[in-house]
N, C-alpha and C positions, 0 to 999 in steps of 0.2 A: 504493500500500500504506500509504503514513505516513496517509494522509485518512482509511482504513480504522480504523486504530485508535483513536479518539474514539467512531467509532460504535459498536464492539465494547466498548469501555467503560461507554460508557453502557446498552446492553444487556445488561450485564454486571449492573450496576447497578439498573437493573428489575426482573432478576429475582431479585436478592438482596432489595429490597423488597420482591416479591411472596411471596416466601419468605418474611420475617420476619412480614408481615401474616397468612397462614395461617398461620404458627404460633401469634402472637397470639388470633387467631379461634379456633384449636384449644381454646388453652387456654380461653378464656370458654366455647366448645360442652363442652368437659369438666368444666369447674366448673357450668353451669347442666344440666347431668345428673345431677352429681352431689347438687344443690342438689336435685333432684325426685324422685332417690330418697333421699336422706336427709329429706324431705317424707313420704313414705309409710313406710317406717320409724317415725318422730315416730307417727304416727297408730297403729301397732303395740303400740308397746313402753310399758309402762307398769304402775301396781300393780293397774289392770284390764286385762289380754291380749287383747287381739280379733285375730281368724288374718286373713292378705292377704287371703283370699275372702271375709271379714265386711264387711272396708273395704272394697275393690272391688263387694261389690251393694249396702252403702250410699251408696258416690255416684252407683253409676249410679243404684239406687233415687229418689236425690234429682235427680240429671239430668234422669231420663226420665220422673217422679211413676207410678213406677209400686209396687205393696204388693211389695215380694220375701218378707214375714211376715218379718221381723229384728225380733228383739227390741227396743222401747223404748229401753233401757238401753242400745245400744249407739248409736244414733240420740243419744241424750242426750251422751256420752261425745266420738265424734269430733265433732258439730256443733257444741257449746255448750262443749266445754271444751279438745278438745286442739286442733281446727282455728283458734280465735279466738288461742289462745297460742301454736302456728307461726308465725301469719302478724303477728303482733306482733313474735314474734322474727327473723323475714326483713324488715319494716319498719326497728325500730330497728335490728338488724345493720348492713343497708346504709344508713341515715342515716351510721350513728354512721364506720363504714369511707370513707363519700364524704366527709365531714365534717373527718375525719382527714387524707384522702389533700391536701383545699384547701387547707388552714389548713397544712402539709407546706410545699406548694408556695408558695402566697403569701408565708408566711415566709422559705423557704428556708432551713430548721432540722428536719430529722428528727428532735427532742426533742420538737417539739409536738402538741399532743392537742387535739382538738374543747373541752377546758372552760379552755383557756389563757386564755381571756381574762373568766373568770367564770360562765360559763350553767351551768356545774351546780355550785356554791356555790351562786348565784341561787336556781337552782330550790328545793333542798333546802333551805335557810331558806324559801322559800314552804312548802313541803309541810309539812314539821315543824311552821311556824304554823299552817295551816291543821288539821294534826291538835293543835295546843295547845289551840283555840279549837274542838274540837270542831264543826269543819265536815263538809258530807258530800262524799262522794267524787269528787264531781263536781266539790265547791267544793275539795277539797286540788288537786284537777288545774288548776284552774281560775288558784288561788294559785300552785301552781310554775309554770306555764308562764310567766304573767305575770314575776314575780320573776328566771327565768332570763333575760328579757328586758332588764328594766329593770338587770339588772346589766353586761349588756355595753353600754347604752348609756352606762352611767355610764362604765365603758371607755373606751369610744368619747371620750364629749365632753372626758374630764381627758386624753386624750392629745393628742386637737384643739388643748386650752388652751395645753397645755406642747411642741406638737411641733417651735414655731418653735427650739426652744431644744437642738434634737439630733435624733438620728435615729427619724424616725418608727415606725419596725415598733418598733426595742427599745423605744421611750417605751409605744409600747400592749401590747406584751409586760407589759412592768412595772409598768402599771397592771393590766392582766387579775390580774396574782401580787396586786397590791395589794387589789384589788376579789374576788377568792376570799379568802383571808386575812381581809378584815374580814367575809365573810358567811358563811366554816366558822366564826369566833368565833361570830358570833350565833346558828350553828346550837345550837353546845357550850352557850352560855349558854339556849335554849329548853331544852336535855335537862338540864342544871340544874336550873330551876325547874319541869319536868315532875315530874305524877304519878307515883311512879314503880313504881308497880302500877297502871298502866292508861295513861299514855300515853308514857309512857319507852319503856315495850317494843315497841309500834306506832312510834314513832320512830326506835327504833335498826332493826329490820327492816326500814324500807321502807329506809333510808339504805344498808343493806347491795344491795338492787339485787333484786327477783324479775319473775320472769313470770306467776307463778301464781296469782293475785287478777287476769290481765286479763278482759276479758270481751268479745262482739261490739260492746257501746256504745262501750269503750276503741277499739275496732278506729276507727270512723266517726270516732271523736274525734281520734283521730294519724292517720288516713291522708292526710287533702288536706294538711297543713302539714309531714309527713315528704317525703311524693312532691314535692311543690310543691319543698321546699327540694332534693333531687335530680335534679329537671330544670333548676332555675337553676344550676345548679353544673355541669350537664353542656353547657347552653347555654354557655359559658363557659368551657368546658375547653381550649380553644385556647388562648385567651392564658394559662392558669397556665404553660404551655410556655416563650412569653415571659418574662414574671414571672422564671424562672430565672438570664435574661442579667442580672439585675440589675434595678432600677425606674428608672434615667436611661435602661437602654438600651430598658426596654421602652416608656417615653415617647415614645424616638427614634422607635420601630418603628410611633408611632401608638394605642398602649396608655393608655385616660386609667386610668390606675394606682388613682388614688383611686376614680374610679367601682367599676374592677373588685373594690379592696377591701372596699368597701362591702356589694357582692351578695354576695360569699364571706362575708363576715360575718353577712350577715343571712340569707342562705338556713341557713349553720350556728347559728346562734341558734333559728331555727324549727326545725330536727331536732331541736337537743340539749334544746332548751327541752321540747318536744312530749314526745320519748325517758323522760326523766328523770321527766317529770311521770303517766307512766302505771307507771315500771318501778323507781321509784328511779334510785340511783348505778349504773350497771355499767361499771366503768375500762375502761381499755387495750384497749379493741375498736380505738375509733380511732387509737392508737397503734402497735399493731403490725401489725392488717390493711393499711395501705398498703404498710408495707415487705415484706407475704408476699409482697402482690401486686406490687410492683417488682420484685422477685427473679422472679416469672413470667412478667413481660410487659415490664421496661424503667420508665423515666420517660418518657415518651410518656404527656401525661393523654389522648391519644385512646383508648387501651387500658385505662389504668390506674385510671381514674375507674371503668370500668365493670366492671374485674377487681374491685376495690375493693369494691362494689356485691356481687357473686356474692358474693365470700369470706364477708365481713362477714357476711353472710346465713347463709351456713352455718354459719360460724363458733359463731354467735349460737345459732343451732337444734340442734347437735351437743352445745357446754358445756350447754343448757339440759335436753338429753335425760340427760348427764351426772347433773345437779344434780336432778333428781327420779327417778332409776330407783338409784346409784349408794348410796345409805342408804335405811332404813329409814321417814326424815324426809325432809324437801325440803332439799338444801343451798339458801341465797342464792344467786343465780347470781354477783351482784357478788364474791363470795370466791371466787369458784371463776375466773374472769377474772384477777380478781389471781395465784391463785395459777400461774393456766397463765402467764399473758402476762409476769410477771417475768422468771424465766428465758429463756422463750424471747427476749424483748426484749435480755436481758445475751448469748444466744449472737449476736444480729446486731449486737449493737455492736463480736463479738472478732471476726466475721465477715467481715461482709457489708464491701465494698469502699466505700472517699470517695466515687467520682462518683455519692453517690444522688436528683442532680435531674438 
């Protein structure tokens, strides 16, 4: 009977695993449902109405190339305007959400956000130049992504320089605050010496963060370097687990630390870089989509990278249905982000329990 009870343990044990995995699974099956009906919805609702039966025979109409006689106008509407701005906002959502969730982890700091270490200061000194100097649209995109770039390398190398000399995550913390800090200056100094009946106002808009200027080129243009930087992050989701116990112990365990921080940094540099450069600023997505999704699924980034992924997605697609149906105008989405995600951010600080890696 005593031999008996190991085994009954460890059976025991299985199936509480197997339990906690279906419910995981549950939850990602109920958030990517609810991701595909609040997709069709999106496609709905809007200052032009088209009825489910309108959208449902234009995509089969477009599926199956068949005439269903649907008016022009609405072929115009979902194709080229609300479909291209969905699926932008399901991109950057879940960049900006997996981005959040690594940079979370790597640190081991629940205060950190996908632009800690500069990429979207970066960027938006690129964009604002590039809209100073009257470039075109392709070239302001072209400008910030670069810029979002070259600011986290600058990151990167001044912590490199100074890391022998203290602890590496805070030195590159510190610089990321350093390196945002001097590039929101130079942003404020362009909207200074900006036009400012003609390019102030194109400045201060895009800075606020919209969707509504994307178009199917923006689509082609962020999709390979958002997906890209979300599959390296999920190739890799295993050792942020690691990561957790510490960076000597994750060394112990085999983890070359520096490599892994590398990829997490560069695969998030390419989202937020990409993200910002088609959409403006839009805050605290990455921010507090990790922690909805910890609260659903645990810190397990086998679940949580991909819970992450869904929310953010929705997240993104819900404030954005918000921000064009809810006024008369188009609110920016980036205000409307802030104004949701404050608060709610302040209720999971008084909330939400210490053990959140």
């Amino acid at each position: 009977m005593g031999k008996g009870l190991p085994l009954e343990s460890a059976a025991a044990n299985i199936g509480n695993k197997t339990r906690r995995i279906s419910k995981e699974s549950k939850v990602n099956i109920i958030l990517f449902i609810f991701l595909m009906v609040l997709i069709f919805i999106s496609l709905i609702i809007g200052k032009y109405y088209i009825s489910p039966i309108q959208v449902l025979n234009s995509i089969v109409s477009k599926i199956l190339r068949e005439d269903l006689n649907m008016p022009e106008e609405i072929y115009t509407v979902i194709f080229n305007i609300r479909l291209p701005r969905i699926f932008a906002g399901l991109l950057i959502g879940a960049g900006l959400g997996t981005a959040g969730a690594a940079y979370q982890g790597m640190f081991k700091n629940p205060m950190v956000s996908p632009d800690i270490l500069g990429a979207s200061s970066g960027a938006a000194f690129g964009a604002a130049l590039g809209i100073l100097y009257s470039f075109s649209i392709f070239g302001i995109q072209i400008m910030s992504f670069l810029f979002g770039i070259t600011a986290v390398v600058i990151t990167y190398m001044i912590s490199e320089k100074i890391c022998k000399h203290g602890d590496s995550t805070l030195i590159l913390i510190l610089s990321g605050m350093l390196i945002s800090t001097l590039f929101s200056s130079l942003v404020s100094l362009i909207k200074y010496v900006a036009d400012p009946y003609s390019k102030l106002p194109d400045i201060t808009f895009w800075l606020m963060g919209s969707l509504s200027s994307i178009n199917k080129s923006d689509l082609y243009i962020i999709a390979l370097p958002i997906l890209s930087g979300i599959i390296l992050i999920m190739l890799v989701r295993w050792k942020l687990n690691i990561m957790a116990f510490g960076e000597e112990e994750a060394m112990a365990m085999g983890v070359e630390t520096k490599n892994l921080r590398i990829v997490v940094i560069a695969a998030s540099t390419i989202i937020i870089s990409s993200s910002v450069s088609v959409s403006g600023l839009i805050g605290w997505v990455g921010l507090i989509i990790p922690h909805f999704a910890r609260i659903l699924v645990g810190s397990n980034y086998k679940y949580l990278i991909p819970t992450s992924i869904l929310a953010g997605s929705s997240y993104l697609i819900l404030v954005d249905n918000i921000a064009r149906n809810i006024a008369s105008t188009e609110i920016p989405i980036g205000i409307l982000t802030s104004i949701i995600g404050a608060p709610f951010f302040l209720y999971l600080m008084v909330n939400i329990k210490r053990g959140w890696v």
